[in-house]
Backbone as ProteinMPNN parsed JSONL, in Angstrom:
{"seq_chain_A": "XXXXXXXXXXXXXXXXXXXXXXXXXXXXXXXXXXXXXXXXXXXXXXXXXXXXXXXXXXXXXXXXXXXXXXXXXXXXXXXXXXXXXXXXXXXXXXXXXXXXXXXXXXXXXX", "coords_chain_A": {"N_chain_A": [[106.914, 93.715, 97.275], [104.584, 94.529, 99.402], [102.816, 92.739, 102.014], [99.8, 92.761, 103.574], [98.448, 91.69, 106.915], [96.307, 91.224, 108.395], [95.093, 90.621, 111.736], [92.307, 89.376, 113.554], [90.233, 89.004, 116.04], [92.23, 87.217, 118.023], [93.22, 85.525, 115.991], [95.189, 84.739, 112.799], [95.226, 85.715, 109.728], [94.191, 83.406, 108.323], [92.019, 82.217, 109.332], [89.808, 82.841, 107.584], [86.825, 83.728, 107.11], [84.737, 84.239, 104.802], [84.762, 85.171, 101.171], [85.666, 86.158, 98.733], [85.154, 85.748, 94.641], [85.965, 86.875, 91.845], [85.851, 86.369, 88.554], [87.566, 88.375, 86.013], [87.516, 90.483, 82.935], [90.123, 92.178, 81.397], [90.225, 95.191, 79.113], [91.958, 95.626, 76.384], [95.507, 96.435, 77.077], [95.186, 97.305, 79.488], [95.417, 96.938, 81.72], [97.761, 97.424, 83.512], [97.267, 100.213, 84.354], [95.211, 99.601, 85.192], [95.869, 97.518, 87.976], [97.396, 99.883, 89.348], [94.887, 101.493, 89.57], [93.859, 99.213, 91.685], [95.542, 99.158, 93.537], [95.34, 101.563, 94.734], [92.468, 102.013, 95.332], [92.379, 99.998, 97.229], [93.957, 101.058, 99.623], [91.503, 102.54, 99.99], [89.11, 100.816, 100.698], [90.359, 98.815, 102.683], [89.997, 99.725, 105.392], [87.809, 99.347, 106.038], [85.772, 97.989, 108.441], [86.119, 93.987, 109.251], [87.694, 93.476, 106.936], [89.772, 91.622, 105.319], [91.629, 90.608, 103.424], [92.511, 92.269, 100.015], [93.264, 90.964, 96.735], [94.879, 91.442, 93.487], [94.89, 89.128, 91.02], [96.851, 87.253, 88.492], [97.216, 85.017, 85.914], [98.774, 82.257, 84.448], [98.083, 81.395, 81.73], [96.866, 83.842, 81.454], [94.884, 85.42, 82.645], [92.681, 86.836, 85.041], [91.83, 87.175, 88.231], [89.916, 88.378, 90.841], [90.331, 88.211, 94.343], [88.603, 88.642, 97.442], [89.087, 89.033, 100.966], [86.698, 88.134, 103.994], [85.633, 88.645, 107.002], [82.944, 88.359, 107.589], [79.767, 87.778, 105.867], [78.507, 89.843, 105.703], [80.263, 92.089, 107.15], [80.962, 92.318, 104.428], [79.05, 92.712, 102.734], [78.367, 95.236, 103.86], [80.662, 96.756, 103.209], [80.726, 96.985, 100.853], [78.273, 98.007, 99.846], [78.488, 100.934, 100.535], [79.287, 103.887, 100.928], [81.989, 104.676, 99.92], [82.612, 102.453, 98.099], [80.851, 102.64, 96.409], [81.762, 104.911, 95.246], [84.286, 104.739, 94.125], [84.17, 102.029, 92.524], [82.923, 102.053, 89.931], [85.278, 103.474, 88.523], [86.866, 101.607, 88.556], [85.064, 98.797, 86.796], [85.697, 100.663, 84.322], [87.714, 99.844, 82.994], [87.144, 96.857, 82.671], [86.468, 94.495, 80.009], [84.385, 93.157, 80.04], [81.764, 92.336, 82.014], [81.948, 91.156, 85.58], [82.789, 88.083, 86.874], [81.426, 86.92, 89.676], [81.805, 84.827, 92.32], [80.558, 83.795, 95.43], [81.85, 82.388, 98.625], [82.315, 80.692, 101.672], [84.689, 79.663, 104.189], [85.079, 76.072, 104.474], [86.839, 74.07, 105.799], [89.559, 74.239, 107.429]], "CA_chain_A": [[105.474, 93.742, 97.456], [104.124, 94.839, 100.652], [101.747, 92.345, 102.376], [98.935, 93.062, 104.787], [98.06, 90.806, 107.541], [95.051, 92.004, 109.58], [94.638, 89.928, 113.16], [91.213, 89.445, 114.048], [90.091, 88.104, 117.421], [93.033, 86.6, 118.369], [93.538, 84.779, 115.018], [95.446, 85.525, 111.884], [94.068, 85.53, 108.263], [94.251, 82.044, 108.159], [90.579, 82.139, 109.643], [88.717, 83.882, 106.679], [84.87, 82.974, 107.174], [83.85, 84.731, 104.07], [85.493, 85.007, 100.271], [84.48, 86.814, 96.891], [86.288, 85.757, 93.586], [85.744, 87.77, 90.767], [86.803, 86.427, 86.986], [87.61, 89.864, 85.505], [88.32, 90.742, 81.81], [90.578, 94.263, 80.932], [90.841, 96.039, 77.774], [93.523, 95.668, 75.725], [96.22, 97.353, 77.503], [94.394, 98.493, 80.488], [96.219, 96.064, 83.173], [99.241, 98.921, 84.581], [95.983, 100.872, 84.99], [93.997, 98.645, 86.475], [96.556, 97.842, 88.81], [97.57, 100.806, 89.915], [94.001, 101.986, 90.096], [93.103, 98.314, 92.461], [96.427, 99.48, 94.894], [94.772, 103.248, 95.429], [91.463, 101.588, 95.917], [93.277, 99.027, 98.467], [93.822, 101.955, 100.556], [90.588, 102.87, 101.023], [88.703, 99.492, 101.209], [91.306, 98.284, 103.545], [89.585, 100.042, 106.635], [86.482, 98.736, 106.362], [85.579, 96.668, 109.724], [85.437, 93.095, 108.717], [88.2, 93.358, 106.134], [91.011, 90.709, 105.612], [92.37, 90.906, 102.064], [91.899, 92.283, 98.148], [94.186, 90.804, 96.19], [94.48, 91.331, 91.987], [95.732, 87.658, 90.749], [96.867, 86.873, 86.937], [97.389, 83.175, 86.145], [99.985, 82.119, 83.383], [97.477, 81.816, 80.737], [96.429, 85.881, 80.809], [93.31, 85.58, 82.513], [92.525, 87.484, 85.728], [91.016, 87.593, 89.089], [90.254, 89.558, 92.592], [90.126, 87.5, 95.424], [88.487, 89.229, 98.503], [88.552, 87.934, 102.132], [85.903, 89.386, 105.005], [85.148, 87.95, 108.73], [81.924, 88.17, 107.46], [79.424, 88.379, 104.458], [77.968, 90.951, 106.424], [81.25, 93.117, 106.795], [81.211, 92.585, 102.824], [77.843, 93.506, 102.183], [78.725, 96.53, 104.035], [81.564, 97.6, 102.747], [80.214, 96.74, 98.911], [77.231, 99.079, 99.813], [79.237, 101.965, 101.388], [79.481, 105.187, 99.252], [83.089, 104.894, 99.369], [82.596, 101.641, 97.083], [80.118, 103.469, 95.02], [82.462, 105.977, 94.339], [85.63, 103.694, 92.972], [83.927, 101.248, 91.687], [82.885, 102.641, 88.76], [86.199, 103.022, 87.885], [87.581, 99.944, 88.091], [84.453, 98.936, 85.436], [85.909, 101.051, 83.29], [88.834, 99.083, 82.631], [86.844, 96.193, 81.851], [85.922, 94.636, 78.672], [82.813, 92.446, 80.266], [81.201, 92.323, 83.723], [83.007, 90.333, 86.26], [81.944, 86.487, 86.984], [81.487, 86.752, 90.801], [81.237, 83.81, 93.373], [80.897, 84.127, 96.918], [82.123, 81.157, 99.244], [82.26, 80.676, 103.113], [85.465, 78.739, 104.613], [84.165, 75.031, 105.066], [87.245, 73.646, 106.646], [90.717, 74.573, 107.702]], "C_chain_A": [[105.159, 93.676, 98.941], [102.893, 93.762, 100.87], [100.771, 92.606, 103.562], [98.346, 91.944, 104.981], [97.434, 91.447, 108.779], [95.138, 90.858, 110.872], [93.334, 89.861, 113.578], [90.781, 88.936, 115.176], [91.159, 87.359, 117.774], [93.488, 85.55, 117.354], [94.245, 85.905, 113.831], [94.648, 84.802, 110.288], [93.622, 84.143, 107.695], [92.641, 81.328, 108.186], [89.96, 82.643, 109.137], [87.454, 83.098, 107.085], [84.272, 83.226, 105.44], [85.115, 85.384, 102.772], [84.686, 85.248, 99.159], [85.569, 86.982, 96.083], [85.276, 86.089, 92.653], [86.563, 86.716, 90.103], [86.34, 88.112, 86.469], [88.198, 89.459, 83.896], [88.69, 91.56, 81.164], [90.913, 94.152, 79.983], [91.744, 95.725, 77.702], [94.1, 96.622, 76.236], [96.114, 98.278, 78.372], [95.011, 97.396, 81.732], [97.079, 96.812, 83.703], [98.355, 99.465, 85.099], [95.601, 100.996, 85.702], [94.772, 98.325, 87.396], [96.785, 98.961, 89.48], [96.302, 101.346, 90.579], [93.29, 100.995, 91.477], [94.374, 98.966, 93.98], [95.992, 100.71, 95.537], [93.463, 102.585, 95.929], [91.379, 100.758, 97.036], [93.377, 99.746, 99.231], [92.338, 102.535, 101.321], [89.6, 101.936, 101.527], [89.327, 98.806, 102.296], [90.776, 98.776, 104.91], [87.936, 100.194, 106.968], [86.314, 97.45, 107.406], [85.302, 95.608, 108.963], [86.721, 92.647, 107.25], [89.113, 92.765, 106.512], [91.969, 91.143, 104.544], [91.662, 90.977, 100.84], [93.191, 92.092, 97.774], [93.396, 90.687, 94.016], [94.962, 89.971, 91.287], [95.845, 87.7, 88.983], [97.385, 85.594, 87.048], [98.173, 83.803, 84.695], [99.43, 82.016, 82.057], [96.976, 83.112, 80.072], [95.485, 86.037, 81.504], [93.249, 86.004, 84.131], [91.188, 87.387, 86.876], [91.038, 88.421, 90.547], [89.65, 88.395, 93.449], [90.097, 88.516, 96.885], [88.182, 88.79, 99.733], [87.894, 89.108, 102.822], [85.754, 88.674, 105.794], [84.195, 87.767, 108.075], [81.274, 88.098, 106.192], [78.797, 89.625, 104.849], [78.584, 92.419, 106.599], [81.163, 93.402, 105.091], [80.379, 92.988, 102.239], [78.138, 95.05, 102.611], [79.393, 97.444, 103.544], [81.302, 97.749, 100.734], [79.195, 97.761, 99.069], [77.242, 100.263, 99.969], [79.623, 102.948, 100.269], [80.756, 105.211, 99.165], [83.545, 103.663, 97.784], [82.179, 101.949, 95.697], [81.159, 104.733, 94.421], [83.912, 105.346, 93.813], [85.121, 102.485, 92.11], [83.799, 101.251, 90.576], [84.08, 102.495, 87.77], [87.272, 101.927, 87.686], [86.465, 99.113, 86.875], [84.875, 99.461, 84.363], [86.938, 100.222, 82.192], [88.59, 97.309, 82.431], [86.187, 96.077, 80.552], [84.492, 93.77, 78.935], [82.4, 92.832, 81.46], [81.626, 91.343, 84.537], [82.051, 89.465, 86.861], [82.458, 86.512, 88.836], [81.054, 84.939, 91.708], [81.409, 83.974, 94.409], [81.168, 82.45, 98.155], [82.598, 81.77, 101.029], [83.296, 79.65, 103.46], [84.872, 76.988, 105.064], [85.145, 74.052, 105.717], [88.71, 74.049, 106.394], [91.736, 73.118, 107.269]], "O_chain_A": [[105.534, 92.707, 99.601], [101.983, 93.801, 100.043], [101.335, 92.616, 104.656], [97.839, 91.214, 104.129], [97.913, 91.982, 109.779], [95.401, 89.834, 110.243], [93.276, 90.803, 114.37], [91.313, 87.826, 115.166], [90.634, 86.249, 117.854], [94.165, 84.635, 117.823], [94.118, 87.127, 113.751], [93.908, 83.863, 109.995], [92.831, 83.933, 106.774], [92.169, 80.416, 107.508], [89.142, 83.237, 109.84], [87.36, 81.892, 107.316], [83.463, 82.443, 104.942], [86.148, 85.939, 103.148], [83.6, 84.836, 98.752], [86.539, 87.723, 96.245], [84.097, 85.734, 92.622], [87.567, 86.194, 90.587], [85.287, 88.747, 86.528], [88.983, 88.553, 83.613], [87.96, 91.974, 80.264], [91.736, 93.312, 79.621], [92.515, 95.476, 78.628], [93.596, 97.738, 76.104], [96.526, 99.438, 78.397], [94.508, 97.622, 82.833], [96.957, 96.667, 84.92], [98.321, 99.417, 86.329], [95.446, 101.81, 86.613], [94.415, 99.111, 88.273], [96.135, 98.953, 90.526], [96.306, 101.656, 91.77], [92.464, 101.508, 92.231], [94.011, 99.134, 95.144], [96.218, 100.928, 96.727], [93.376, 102.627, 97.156], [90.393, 100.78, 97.772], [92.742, 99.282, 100.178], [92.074, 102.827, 102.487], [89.177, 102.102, 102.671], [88.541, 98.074, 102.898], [91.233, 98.049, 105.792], [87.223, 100.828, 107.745], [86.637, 96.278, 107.213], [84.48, 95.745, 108.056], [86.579, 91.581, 106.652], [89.573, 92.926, 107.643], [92.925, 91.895, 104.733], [90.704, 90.297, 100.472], [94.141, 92.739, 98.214], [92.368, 90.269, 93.484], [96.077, 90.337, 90.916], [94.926, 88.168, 88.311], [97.907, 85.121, 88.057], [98.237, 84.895, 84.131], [100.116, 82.471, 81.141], [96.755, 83.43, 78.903], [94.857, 87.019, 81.109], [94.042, 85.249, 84.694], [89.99, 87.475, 86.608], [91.997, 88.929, 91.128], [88.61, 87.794, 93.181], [91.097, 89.037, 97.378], [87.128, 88.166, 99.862], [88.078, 90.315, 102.669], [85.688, 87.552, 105.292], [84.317, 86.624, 107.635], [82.017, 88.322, 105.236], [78.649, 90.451, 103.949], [78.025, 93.498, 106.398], [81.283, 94.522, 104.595], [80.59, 93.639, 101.216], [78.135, 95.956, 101.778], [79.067, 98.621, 103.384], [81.698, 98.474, 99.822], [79.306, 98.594, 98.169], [76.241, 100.914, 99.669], [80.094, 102.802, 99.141], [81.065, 105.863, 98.168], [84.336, 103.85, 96.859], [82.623, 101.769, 94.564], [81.159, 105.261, 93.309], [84.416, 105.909, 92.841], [85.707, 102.095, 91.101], [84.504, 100.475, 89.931], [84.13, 101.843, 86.727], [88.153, 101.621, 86.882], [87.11, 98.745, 85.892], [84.559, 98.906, 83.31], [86.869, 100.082, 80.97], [89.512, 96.551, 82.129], [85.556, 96.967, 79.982], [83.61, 93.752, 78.076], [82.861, 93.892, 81.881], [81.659, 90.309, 83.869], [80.924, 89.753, 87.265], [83.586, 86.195, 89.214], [80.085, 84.205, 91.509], [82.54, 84.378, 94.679], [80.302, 81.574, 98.165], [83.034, 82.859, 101.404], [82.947, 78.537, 103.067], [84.207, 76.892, 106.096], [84.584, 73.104, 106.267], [89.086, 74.192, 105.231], [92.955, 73.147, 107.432]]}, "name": "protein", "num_of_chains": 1, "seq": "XXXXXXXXXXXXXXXXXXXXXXXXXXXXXXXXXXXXXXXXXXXXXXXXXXXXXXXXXXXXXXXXXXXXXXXXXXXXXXXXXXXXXXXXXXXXXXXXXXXXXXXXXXXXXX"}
């Protein structure tokens, strides 16, 4: 597994400011999918100014989330608003079976 570690101002990812966890829940038998389809979409989200990390997470019970870091909420509003979002997003929806339980959080201490 390949990891990406962006540098930002003279810091490494260690310094997120800004953090969006998704609970997600996929179709029966739509996780290889969905994977595959979150690593192609990783490519193009990934060069959005402001971007740290998307990661897809599964816990040992079955149950699923995306953890996204940004310098900013500002980079993240951006890049969430950005027609390249509008045009993958969609399909990553598809491959759920509900609508994904978002929270957004701001680093409050190292």
């Amino acid at each position: 597994m390949k990891i990406r570690e962006k540098k930002l101002s003279g810091y490494f990812s260690s310094h997120i400011m800004f953090v969006m966890i998704a609970d997600i829940q996929l179709k029966d038998g739509a996780e290889e999918d969905f994977k595959s389809w979150f690593a192609e979409s990783n490519k193009v989200l990934c060069n959005f100014p402001g971007f740290i990390s998307r990661k897809f997470l599964k816990s040992s019970d079955g149950s699923y989330r995306i953890l996204v870091e940004h310098e900013s909420k500002e980079t993240f509003v951006k890049m969430h608003q950005s027609p390249e979002h509008e045009k993958i997003h969609p399909t990553g929806h598809s491959f759920m079976s509900a609508d994904p339980q978002r929270k957004t959080y701001t680093v409050a201490a190292e």
